[in-house]
Structure formats: C-alpha cells, structure tokens
N, CA, C and O atoms as a CHARMM CRD file, in Angstrom:
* protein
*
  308
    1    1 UNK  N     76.48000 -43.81600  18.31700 PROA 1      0.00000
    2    1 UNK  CA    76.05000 -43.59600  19.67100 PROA 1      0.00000
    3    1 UNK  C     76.39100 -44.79300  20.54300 PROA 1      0.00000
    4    1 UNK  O     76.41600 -45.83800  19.89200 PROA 1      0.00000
    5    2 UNK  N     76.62300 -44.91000  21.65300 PROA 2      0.00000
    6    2 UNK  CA    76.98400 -45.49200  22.54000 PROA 2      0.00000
    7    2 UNK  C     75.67800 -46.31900  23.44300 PROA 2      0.00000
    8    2 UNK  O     74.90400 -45.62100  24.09600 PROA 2      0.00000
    9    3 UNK  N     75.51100 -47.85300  23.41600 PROA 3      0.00000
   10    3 UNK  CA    74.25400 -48.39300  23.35200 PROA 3      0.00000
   11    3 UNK  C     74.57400 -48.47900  24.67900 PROA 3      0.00000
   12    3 UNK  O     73.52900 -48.87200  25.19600 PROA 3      0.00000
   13    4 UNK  N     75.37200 -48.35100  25.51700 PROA 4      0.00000
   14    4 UNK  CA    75.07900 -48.70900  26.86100 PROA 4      0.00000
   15    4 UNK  C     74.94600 -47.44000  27.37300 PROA 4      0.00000
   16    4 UNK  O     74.15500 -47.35200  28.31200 PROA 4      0.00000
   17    5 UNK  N     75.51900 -46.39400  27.00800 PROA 5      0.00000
   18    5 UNK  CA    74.74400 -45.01600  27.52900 PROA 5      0.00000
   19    5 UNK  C     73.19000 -44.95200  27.48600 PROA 5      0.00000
   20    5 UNK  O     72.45300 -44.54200  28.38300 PROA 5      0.00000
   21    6 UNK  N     72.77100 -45.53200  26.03200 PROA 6      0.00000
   22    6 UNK  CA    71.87200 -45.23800  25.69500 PROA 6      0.00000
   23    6 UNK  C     70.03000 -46.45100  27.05200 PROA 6      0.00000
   24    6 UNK  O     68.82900 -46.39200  27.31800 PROA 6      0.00000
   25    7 UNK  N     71.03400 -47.09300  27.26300 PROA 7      0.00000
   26    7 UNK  CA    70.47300 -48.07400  28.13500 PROA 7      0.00000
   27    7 UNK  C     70.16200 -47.51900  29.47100 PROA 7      0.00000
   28    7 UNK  O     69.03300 -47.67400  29.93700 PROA 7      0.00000
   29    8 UNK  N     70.96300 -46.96500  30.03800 PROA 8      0.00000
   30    8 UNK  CA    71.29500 -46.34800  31.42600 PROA 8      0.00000
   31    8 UNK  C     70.12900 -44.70100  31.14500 PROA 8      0.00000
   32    8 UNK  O     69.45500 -44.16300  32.02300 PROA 8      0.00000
   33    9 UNK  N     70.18400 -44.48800  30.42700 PROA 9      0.00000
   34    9 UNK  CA    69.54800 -42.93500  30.45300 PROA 9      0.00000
   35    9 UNK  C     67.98600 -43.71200  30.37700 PROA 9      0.00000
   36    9 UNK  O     67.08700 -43.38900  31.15300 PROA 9      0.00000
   37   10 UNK  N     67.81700 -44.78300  29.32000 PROA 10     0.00000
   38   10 UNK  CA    66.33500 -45.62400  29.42900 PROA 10     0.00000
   39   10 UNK  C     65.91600 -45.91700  30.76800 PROA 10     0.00000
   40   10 UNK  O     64.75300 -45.87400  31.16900 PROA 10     0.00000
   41   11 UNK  N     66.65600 -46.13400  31.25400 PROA 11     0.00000
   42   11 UNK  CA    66.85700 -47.18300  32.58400 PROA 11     0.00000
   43   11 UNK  C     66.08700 -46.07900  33.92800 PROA 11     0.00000
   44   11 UNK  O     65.13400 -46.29500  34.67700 PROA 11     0.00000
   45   12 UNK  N     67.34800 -44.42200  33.72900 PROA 12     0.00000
   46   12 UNK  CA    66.89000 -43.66300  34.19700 PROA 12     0.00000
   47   12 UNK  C     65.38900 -43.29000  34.27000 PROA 12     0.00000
   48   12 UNK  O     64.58400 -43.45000  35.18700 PROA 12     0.00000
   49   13 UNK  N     65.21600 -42.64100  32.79800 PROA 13     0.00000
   50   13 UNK  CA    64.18600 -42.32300  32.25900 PROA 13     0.00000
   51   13 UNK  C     62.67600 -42.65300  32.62300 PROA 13     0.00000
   52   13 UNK  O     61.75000 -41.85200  32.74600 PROA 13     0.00000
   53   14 UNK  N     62.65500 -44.47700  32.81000 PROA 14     0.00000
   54   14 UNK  CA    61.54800 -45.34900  33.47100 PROA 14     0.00000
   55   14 UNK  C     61.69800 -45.13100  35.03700 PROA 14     0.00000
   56   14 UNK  O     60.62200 -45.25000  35.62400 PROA 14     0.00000
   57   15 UNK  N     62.72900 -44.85500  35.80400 PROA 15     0.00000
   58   15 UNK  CA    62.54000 -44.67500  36.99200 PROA 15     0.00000
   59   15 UNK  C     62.21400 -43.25100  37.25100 PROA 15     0.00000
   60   15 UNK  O     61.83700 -43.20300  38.42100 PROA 15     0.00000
   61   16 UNK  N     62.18500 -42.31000  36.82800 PROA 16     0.00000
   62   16 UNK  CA    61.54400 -40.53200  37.02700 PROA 16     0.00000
   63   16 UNK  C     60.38900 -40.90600  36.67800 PROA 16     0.00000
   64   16 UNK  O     59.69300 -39.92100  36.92500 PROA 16     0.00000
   65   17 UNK  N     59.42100 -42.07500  36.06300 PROA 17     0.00000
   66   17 UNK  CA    58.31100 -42.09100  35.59900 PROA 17     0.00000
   67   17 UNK  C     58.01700 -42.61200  37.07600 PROA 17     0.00000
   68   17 UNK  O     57.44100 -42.01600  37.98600 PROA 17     0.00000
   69   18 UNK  N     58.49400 -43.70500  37.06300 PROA 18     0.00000
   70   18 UNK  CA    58.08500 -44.56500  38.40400 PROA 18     0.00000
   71   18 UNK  C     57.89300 -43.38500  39.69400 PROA 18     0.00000
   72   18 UNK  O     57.07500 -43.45100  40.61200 PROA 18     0.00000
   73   19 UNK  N     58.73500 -42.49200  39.48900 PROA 19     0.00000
   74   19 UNK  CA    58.95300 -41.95500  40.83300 PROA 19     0.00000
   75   19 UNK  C     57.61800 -40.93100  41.17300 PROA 19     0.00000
   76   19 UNK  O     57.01200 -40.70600  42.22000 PROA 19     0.00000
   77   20 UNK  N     57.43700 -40.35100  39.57200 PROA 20     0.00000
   78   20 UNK  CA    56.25700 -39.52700  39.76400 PROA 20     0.00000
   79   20 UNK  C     54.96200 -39.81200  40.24500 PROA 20     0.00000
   80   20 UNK  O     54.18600 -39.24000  41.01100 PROA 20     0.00000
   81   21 UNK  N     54.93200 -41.38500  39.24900 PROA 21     0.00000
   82   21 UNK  CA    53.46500 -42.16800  39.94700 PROA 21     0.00000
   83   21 UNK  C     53.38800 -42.30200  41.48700 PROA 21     0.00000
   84   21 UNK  O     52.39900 -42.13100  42.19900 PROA 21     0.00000
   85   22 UNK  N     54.88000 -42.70800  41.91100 PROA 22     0.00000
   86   22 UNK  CA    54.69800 -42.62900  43.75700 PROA 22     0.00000
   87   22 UNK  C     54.32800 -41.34600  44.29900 PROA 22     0.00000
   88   22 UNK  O     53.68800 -41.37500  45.35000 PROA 22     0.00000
   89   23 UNK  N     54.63100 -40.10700  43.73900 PROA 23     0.00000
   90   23 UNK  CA    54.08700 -39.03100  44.32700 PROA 23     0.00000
   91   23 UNK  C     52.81200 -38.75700  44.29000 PROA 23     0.00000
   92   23 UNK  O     52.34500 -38.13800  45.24600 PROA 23     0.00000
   93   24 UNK  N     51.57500 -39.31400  42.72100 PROA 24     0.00000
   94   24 UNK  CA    51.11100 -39.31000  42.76900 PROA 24     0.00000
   95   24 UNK  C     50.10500 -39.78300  43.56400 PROA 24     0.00000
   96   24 UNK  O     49.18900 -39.14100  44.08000 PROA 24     0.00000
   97   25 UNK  N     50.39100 -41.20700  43.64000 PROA 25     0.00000
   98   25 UNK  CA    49.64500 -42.43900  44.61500 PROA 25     0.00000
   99   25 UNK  C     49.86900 -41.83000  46.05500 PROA 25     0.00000
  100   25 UNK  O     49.08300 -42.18000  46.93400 PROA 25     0.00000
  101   26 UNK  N     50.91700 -40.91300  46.37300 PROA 26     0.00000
  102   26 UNK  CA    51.18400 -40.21000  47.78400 PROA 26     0.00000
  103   26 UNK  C     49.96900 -39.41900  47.65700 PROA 26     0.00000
  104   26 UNK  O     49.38400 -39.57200  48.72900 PROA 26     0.00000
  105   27 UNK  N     49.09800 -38.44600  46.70400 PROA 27     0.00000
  106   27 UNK  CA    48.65800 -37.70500  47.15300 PROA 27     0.00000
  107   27 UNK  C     46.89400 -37.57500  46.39100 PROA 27     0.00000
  108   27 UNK  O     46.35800 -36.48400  46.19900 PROA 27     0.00000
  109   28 UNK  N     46.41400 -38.55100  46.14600 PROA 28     0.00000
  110   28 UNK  CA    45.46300 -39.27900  45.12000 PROA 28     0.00000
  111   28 UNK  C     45.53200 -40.78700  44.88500 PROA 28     0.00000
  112   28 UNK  O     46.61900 -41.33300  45.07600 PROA 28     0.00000
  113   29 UNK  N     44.30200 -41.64400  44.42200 PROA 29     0.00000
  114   29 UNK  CA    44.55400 -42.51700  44.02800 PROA 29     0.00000
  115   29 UNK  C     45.04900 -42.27500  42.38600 PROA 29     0.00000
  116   29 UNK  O     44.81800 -41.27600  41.70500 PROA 29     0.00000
  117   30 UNK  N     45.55300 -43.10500  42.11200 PROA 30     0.00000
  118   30 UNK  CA    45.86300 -43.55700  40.38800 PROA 30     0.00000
  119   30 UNK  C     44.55500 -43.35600  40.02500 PROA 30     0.00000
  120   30 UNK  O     43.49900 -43.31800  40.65600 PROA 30     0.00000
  121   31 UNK  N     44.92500 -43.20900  38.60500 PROA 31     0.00000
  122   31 UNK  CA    43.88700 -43.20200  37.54300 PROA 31     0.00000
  123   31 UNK  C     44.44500 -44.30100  36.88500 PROA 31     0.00000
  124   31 UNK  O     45.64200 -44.45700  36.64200 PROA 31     0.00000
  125   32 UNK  N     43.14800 -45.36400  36.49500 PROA 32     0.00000
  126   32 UNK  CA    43.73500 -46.79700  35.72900 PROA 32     0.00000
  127   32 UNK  C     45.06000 -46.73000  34.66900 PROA 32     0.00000
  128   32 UNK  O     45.95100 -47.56700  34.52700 PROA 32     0.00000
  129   33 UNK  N     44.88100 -45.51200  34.01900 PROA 33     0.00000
  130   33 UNK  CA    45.73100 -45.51900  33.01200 PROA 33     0.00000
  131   33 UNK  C     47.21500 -45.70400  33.60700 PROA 33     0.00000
  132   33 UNK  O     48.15400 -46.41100  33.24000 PROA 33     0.00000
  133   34 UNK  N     47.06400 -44.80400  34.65900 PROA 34     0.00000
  134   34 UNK  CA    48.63400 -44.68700  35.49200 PROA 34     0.00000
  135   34 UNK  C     48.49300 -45.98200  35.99300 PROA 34     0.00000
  136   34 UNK  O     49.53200 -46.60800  35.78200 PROA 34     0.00000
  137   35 UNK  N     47.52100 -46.74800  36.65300 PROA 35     0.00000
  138   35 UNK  CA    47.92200 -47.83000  37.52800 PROA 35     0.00000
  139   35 UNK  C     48.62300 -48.60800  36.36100 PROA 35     0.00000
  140   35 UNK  O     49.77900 -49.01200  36.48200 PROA 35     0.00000
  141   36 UNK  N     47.81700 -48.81800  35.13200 PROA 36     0.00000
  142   36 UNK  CA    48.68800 -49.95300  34.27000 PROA 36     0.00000
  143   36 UNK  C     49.81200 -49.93700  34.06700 PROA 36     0.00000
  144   36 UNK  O     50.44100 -50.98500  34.21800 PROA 36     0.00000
  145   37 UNK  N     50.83200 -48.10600  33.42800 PROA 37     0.00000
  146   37 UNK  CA    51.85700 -47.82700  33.26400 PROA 37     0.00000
  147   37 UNK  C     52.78400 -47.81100  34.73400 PROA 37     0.00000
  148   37 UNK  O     53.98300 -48.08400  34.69300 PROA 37     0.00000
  149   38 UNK  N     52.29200 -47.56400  35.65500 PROA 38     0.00000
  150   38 UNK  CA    52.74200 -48.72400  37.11500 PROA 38     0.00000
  151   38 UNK  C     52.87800 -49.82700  37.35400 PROA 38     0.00000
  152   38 UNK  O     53.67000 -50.01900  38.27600 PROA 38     0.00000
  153   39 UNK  N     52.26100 -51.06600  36.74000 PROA 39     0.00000
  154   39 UNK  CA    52.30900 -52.31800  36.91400 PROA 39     0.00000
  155   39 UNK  C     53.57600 -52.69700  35.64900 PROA 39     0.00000
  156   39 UNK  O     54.59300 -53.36900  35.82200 PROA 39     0.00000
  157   40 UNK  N     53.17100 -52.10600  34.53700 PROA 40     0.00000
  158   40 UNK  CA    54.29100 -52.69400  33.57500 PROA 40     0.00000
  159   40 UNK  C     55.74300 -51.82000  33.93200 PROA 40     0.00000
  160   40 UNK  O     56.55400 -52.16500  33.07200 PROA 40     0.00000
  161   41 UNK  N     56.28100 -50.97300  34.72800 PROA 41     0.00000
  162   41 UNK  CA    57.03200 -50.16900  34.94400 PROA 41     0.00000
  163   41 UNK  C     57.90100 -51.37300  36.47300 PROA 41     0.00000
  164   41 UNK  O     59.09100 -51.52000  36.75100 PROA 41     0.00000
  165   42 UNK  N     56.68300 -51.97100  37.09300 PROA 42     0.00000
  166   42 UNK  CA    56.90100 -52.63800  38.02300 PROA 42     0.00000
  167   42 UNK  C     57.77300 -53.96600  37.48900 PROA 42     0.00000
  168   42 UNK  O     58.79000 -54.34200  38.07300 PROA 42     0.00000
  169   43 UNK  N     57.39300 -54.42700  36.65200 PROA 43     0.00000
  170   43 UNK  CA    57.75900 -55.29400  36.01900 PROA 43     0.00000
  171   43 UNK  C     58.77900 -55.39600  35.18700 PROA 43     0.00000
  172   43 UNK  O     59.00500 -56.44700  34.58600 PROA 43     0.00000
  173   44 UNK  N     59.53800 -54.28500  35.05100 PROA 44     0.00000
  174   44 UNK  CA    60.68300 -53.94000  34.11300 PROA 44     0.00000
  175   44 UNK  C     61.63100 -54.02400  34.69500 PROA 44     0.00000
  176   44 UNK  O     61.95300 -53.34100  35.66700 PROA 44     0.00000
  177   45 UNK  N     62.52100 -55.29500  33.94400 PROA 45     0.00000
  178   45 UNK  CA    64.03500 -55.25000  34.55900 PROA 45     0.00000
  179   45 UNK  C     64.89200 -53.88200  35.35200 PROA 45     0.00000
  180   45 UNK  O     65.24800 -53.66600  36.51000 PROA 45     0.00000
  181   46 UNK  N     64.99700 -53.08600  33.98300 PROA 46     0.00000
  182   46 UNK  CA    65.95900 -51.67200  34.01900 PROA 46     0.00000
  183   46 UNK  C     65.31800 -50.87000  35.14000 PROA 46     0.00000
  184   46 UNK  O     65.96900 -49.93500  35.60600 PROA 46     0.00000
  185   47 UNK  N     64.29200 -51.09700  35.54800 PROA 47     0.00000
  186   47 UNK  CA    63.80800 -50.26300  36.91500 PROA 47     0.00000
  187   47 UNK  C     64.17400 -51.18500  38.46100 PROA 47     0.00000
  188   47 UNK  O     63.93300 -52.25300  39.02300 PROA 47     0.00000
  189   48 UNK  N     64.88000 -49.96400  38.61600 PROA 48     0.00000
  190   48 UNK  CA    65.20200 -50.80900  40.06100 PROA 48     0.00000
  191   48 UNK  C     64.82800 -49.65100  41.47400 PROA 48     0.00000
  192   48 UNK  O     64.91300 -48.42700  41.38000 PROA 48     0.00000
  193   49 UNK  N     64.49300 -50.26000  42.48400 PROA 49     0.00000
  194   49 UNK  CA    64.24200 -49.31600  43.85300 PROA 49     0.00000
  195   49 UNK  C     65.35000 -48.03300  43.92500 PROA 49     0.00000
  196   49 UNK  O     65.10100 -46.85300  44.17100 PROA 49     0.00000
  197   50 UNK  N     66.95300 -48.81000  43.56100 PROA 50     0.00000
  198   50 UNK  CA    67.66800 -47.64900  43.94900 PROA 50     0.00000
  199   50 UNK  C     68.03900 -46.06200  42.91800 PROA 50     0.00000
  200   50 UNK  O     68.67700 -45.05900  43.23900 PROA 50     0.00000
  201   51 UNK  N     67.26500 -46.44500  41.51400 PROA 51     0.00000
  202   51 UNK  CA    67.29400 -45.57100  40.68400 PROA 51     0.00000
  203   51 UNK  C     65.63400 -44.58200  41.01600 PROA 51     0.00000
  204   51 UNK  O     65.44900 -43.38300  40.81000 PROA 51     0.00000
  205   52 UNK  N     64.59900 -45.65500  41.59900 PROA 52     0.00000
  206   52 UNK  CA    63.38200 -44.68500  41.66100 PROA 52     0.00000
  207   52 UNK  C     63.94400 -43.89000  43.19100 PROA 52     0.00000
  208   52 UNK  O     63.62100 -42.73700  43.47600 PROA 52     0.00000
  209   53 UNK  N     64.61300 -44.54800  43.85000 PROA 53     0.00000
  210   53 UNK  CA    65.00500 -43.37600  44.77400 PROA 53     0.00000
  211   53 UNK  C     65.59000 -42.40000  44.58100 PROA 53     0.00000
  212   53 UNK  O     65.46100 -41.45500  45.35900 PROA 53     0.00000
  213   54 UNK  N     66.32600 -42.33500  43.59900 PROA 54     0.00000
  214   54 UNK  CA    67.53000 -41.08500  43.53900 PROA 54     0.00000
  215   54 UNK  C     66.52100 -40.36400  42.05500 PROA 54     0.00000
  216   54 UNK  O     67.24100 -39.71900  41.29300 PROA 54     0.00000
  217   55 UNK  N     65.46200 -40.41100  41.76000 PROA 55     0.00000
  218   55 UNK  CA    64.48600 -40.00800  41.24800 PROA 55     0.00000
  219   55 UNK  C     63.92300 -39.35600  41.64600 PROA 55     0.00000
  220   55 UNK  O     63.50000 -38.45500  40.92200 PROA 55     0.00000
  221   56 UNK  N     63.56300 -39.39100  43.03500 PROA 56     0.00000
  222   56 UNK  CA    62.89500 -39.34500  44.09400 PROA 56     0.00000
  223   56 UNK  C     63.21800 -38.27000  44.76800 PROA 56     0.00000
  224   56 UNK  O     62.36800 -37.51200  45.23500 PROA 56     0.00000
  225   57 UNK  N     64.30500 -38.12200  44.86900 PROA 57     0.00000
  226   57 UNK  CA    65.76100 -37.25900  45.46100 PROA 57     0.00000
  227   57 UNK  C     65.58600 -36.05900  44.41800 PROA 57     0.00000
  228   57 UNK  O     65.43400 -34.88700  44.76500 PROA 57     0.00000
  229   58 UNK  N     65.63000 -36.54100  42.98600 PROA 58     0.00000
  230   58 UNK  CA    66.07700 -35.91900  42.12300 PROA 58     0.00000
  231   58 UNK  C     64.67700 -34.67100  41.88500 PROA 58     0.00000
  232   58 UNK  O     64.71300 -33.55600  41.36600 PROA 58     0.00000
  233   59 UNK  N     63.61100 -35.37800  42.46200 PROA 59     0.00000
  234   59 UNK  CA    62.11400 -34.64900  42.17800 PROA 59     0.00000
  235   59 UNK  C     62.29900 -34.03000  43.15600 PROA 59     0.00000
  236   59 UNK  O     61.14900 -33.59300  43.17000 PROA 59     0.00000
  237   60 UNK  N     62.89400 -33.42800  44.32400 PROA 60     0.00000
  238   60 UNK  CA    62.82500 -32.60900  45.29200 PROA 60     0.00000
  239   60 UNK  C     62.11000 -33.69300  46.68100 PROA 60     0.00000
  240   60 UNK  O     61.80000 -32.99100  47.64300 PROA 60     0.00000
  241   61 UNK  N     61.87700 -34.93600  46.85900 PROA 61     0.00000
  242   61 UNK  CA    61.71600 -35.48900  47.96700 PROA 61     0.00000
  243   61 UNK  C     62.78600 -35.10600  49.39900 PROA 61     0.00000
  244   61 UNK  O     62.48400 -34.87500  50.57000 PROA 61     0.00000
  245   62 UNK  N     63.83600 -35.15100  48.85400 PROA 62     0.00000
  246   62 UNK  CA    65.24400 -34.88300  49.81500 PROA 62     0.00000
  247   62 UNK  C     64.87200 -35.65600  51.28500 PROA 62     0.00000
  248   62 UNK  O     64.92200 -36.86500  51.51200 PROA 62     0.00000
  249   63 UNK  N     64.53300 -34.69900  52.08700 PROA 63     0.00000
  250   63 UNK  CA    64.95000 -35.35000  53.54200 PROA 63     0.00000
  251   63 UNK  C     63.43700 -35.04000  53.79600 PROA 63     0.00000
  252   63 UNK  O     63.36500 -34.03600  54.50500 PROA 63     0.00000
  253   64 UNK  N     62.19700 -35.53700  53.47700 PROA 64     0.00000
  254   64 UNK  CA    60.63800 -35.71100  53.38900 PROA 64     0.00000
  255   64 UNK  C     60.87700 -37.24300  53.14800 PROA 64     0.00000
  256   64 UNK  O     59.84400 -37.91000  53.18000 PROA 64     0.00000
  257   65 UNK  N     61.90100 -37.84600  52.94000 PROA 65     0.00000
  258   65 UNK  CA    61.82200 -39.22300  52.72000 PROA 65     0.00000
  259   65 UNK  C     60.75000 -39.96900  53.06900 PROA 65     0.00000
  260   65 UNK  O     59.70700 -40.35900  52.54300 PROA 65     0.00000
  261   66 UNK  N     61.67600 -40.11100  54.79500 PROA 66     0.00000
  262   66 UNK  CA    60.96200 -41.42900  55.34000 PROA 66     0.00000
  263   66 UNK  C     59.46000 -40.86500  55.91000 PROA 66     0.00000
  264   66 UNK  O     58.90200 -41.65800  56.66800 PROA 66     0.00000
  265   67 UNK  N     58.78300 -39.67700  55.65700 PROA 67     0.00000
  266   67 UNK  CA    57.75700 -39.23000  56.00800 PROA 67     0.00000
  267   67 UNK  C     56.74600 -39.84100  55.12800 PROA 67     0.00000
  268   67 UNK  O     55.68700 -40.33900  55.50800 PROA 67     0.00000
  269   68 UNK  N     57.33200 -39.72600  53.45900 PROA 68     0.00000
  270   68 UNK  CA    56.60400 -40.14200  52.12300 PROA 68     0.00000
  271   68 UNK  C     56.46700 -41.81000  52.18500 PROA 68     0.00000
  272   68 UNK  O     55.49700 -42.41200  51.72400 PROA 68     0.00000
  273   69 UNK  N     57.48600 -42.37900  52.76700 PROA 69     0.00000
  274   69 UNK  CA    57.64700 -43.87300  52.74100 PROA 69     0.00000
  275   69 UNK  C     56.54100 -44.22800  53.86200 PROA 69     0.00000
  276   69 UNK  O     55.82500 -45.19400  53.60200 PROA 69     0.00000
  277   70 UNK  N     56.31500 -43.52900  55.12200 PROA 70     0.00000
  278   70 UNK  CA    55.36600 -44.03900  55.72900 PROA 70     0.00000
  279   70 UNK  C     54.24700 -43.90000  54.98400 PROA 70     0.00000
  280   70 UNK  O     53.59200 -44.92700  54.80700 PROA 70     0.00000
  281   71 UNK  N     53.80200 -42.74600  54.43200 PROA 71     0.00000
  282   71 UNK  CA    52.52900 -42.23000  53.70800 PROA 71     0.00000
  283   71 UNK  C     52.20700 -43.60600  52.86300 PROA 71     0.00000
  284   71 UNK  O     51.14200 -44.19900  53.03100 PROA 71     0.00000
  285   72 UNK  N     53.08500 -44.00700  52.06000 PROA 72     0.00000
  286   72 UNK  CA    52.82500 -45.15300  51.70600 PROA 72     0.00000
  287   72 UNK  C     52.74400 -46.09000  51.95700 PROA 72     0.00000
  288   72 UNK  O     51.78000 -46.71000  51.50900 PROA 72     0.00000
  289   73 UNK  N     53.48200 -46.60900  52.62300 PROA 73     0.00000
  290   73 UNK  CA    53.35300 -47.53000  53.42800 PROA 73     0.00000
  291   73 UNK  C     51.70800 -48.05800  53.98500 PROA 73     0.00000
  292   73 UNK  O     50.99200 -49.02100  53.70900 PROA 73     0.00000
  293   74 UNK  N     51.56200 -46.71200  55.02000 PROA 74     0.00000
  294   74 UNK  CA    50.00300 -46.29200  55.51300 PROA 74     0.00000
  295   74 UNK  C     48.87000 -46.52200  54.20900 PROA 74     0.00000
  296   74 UNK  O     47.91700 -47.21900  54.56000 PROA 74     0.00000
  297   75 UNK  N     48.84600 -46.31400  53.57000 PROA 75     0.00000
  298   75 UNK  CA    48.06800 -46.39700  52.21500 PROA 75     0.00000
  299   75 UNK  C     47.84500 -47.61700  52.06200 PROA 75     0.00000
  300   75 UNK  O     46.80400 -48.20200  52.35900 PROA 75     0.00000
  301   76 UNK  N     49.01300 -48.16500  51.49300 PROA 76     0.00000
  302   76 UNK  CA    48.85500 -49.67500  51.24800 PROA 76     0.00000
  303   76 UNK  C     47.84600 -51.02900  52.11800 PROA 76     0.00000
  304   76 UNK  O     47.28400 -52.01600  51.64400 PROA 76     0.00000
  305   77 UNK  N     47.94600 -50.53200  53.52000 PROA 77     0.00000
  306   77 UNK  CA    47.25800 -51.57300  54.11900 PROA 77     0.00000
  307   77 UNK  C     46.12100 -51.35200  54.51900 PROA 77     0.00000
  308   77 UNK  O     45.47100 -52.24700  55.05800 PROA 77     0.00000
C-alpha cells in the first residue's frame, strides 16, 4: 500500500470529523466528549482550515458558507 496515500485519506478523514463538530457547535453546544475530540483534532498537524473547508463543501455547506462562518463567528464572542 502506498503510505502517502494512506496519509492524505488520514489527513482527510480528521478533517470530515472536524467539519462535523463545526456543524454541530453551529447548531448546539458540544458535548465535552466532542469538545475534547475538538481540541485534540485542533491540534493535529494533518488538519488544516483548507481541508475542513472542502469538508465542509463536501457535507453539503456549499454557498450557506459565509452565513455558517458568521454563525460562528457570532457564537464565539
């Protein structure tokens, strides 16, 4: 098997997680369990903004984008 395929699909994989928790946190708070697997997800190299976006994309966000980004945004402060 091919270890850098196998890296990139990981890589993927942690960002569809990431992406779900943002939908979640869009529409509920976290439940601790999720906040933790959020913080260590946060913290992971192989996760990057531009893979939880196209995650994001990939979950049916599409053009609700920048509506969801304010939502959060709004939340946060």
């Amino acid at each position: 098997m091919n270890r850098k395929a196998d890296k990139v699909d990981t890589a993927w994989r942690k960002s569809r997680v990431a992406a779900r928790l943002l939908l979640c946190q869009a529409s509920r708070p976290l439940r601790p369990r999720e906040q933790a697997l959020a913080i260590r997800l946060s913290q992971d190299n192989e996760v990057s903004n531009r893979l939880i976006q196209q995650a994001l994309y990939f979950l049916g966000i599409g053009s609700r984008k920048h509506e969801f980004d304010q939502k959060l945004v709004g939340r946060g402060n």
